[in-house]
C-alpha positions as CSV (number, residue, x, y, z in Angstrom):
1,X,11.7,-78.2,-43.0
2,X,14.9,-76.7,-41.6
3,X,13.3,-73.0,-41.3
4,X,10.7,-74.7,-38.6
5,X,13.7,-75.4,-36.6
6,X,15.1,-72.5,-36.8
7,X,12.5,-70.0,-35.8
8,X,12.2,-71.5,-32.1
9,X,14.7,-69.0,-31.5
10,X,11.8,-66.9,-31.6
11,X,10.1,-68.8,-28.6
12,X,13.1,-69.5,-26.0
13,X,12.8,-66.0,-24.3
14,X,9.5,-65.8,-23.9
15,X,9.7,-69.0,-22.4
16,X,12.0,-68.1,-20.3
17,X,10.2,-65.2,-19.2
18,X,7.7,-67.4,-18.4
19,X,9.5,-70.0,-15.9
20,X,11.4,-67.2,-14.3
21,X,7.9,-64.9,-13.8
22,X,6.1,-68.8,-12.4
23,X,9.7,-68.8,-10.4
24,X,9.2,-65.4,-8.9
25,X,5.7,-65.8,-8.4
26,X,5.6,-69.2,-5.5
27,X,8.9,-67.5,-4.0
28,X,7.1,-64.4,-3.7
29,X,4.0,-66.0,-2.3
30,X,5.8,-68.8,-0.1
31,X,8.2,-65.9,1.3
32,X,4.9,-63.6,2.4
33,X,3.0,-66.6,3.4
34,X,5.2,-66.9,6.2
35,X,4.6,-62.9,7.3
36,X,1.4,-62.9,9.6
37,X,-0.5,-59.6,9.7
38,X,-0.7,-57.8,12.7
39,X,-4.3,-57.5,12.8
40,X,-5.1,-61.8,12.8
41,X,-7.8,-61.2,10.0
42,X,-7.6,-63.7,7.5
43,X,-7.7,-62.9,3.6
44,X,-11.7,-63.7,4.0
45,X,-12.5,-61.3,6.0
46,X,-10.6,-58.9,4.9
47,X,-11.8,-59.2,1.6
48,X,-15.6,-59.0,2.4
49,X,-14.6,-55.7,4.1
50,X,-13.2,-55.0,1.0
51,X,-16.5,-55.4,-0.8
52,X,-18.4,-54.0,1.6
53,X,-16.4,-50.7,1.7
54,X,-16.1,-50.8,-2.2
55,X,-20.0,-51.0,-3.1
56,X,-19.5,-54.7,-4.2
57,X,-21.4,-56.1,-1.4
58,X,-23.9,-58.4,-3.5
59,X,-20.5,-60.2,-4.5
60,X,-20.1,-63.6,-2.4
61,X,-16.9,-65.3,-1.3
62,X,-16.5,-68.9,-1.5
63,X,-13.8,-71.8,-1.1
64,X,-12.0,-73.4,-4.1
65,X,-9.8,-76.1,-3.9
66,X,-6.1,-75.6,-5.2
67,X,-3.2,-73.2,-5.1
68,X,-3.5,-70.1,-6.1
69,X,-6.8,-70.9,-8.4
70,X,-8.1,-67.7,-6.4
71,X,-10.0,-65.6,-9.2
72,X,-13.1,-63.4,-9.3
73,X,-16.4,-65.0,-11.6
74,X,-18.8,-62.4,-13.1
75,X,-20.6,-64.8,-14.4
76,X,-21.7,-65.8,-11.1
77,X,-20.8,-62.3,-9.2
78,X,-18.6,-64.9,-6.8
79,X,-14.6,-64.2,-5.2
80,X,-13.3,-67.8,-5.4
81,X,-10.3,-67.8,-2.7
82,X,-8.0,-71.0,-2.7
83,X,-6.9,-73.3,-0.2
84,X,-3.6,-71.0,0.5
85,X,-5.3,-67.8,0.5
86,X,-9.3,-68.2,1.7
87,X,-8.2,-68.8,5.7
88,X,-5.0,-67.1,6.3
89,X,-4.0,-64.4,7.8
90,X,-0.8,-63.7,6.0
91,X,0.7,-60.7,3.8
92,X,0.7,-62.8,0.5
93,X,-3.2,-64.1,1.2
94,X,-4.3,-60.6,1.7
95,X,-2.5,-59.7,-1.3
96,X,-3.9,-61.9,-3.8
97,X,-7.5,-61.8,-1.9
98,X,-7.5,-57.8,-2.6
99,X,-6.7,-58.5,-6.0
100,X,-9.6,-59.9,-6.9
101,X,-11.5,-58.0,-5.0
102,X,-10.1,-55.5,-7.6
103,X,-11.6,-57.4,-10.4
104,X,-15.2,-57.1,-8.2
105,X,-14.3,-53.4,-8.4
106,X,-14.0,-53.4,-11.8
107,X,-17.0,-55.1,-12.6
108,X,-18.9,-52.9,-10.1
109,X,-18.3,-49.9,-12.4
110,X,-17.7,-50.7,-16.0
111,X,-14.5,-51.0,-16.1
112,X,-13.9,-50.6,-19.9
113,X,-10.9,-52.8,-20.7
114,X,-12.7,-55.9,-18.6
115,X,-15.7,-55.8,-20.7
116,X,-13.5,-56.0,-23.7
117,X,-11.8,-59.2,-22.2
118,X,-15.0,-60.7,-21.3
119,X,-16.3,-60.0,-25.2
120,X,-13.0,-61.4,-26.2
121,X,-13.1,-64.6,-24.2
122,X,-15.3,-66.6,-26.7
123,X,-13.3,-65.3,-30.1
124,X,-10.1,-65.9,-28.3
125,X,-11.1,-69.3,-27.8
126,X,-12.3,-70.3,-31.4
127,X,-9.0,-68.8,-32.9
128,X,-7.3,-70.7,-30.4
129,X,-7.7,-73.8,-31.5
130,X,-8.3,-73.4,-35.2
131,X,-5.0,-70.9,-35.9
132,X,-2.9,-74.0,-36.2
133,X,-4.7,-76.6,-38.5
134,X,-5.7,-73.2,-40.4
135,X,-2.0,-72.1,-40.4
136,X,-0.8,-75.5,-41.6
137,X,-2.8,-76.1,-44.4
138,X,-2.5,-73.0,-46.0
139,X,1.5,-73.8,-45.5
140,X,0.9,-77.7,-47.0
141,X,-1.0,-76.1,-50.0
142,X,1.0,-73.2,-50.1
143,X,-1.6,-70.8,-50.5
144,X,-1.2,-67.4,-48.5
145,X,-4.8,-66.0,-47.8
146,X,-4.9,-69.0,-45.8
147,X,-1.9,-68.9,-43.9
148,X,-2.4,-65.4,-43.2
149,X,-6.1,-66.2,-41.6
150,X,-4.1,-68.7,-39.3
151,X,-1.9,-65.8,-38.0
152,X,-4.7,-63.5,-37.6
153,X,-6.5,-66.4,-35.8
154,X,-3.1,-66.2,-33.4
155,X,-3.0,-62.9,-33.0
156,X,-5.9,-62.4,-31.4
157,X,-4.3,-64.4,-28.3
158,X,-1.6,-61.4,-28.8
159,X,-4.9,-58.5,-28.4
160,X,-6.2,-60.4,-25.4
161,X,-2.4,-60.5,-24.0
162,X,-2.6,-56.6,-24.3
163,X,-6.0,-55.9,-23.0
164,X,-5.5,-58.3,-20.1
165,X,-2.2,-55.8,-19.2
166,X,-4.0,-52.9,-18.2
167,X,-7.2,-55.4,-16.3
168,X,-4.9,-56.8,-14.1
169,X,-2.7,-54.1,-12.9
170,X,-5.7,-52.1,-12.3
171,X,-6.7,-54.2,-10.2
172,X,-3.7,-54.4,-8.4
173,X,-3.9,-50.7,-8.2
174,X,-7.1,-50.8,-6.6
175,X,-6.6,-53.6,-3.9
176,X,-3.6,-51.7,-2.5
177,X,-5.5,-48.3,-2.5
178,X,-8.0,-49.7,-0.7
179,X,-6.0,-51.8,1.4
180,X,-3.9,-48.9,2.2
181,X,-7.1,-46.3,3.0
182,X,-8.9,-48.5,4.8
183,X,-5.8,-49.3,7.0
184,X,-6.0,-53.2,6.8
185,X,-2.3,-53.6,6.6
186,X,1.2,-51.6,8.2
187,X,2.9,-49.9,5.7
188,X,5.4,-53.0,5.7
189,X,3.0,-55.5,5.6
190,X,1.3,-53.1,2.2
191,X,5.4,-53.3,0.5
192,X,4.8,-57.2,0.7
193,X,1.7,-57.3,-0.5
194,X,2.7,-55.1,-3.7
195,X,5.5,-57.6,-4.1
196,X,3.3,-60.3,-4.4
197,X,1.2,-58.6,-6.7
198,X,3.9,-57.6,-9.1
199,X,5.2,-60.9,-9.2
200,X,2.0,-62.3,-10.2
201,X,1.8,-59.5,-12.8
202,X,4.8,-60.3,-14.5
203,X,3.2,-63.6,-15.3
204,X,0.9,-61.4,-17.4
205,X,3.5,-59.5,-19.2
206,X,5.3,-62.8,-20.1
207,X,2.5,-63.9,-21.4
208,X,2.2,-60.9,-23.9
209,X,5.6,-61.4,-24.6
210,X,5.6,-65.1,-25.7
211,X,2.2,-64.3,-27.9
212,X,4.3,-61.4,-29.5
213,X,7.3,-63.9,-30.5
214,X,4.9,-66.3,-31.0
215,X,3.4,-63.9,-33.8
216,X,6.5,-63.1,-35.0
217,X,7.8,-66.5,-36.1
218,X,4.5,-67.2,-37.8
219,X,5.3,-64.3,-40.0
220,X,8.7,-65.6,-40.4
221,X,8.1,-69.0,-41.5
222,X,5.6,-68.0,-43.9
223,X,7.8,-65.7,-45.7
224,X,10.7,-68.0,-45.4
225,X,7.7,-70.7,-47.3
226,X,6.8,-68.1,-50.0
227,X,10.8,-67.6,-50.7
């Protein structure tokens, strides 16, 4: 079982994509937390004007416990803000509150590539948790059609990695445009604010990454199992 060892090779950068994107995320976030804005509105507020300015004003805004659980839920048409973000007034809140509000956007309007993730959400979750117990039986019986439904079971984690890419920094794009147009923050306070945002983005492209390698060494150790 030597080849198993191996093939972590395959999973140390993404990993450590990973813990330096989580790493540049809180210093980000703690570094702009510390920046008031010059207007004293807190992430709340702003964000509802947001909504309001954006068409999106049937969405609600509500408190959820945590740090930096904010997210937006279709499901429910409600902007969860987190204990960090919800009441404060600084660059980073704003930030991460217009981000979502960017989701709200998106779901305002049909944004294509959302939908997809939404549709994906259930699939992704079934080949989830059945790739591996698929993956190693067809390995322990040495039987390919198997093993290959395993790594097509995996790579649809990859696919939803890719369609989540262009979701969130479209949503990104919107929060600062209409951060920006609607004059919520200085043009300092709007450089911080897409530093926070990029940060958290790169947690999205590391996850992409570490699917792709992740893909990779499946495909490896089952043609290393063949030979």
């Amino acid at each position: 079982m030597y080849y198993l060892d191996w093939t972590m090779i395959f999973v140390i950068p993404g990993l450590l994509l990973g813990l330096y994107a989580q790493w540049k995320v809180q210093s980000s976030f703690k570094k702009y937390s510390k920046v008031k804005t010059t207007s004293g509105r807190s992430a709340n507020e702003i964000a509802r004007a947001l909504l309001n300015s954006t068409h999106c004003d049937a969405v609600n805004i509500s408190a959820i416990s945590g740090s930096l659980t904010d997210h937006y839920d279709p499901r429910s048409n409600t902007l969860r803000l987190s204990d960090d973000v919800n009441g404060s007034t600084s660059v980073a809140a704003i930030g991460v509150a217009a981000h979502e509000c960017g989701h709200a956007m998106q779901q305002k309007q049909g944004y294509a590539p959302l939908k997809l993730r939404s549709a994906l959400v259930p699939v992704v979750n079934l080949g989830s948790n059945l790739y591996f117990p698929i993956f190693l039986a067809g390995m322990l019986f040495s039987w390919s059609p198997l093993i290959y439904v395993g790594i097509a079971c995996f790579a649809l984690s990859l696919v939803f990695s890719l369609v989540t890419l262009p979701v969130e920094f479209n949503a990104s794009n919107r929060a600062m445009a209409a951060l920006t147009s609607g004059g919520y923050l200085s043009q300092e306070e709007l450089k911080g604010a897409r530093t926070v945002l990029n940060a958290a983005a790169l947690t999205y492209v590391a996850a992409a990454v570490s699917s792709l390698l992740q893909l990779v060494r499946l495909l490896v150790i089952s043609r290393n199992r063949r030979d």
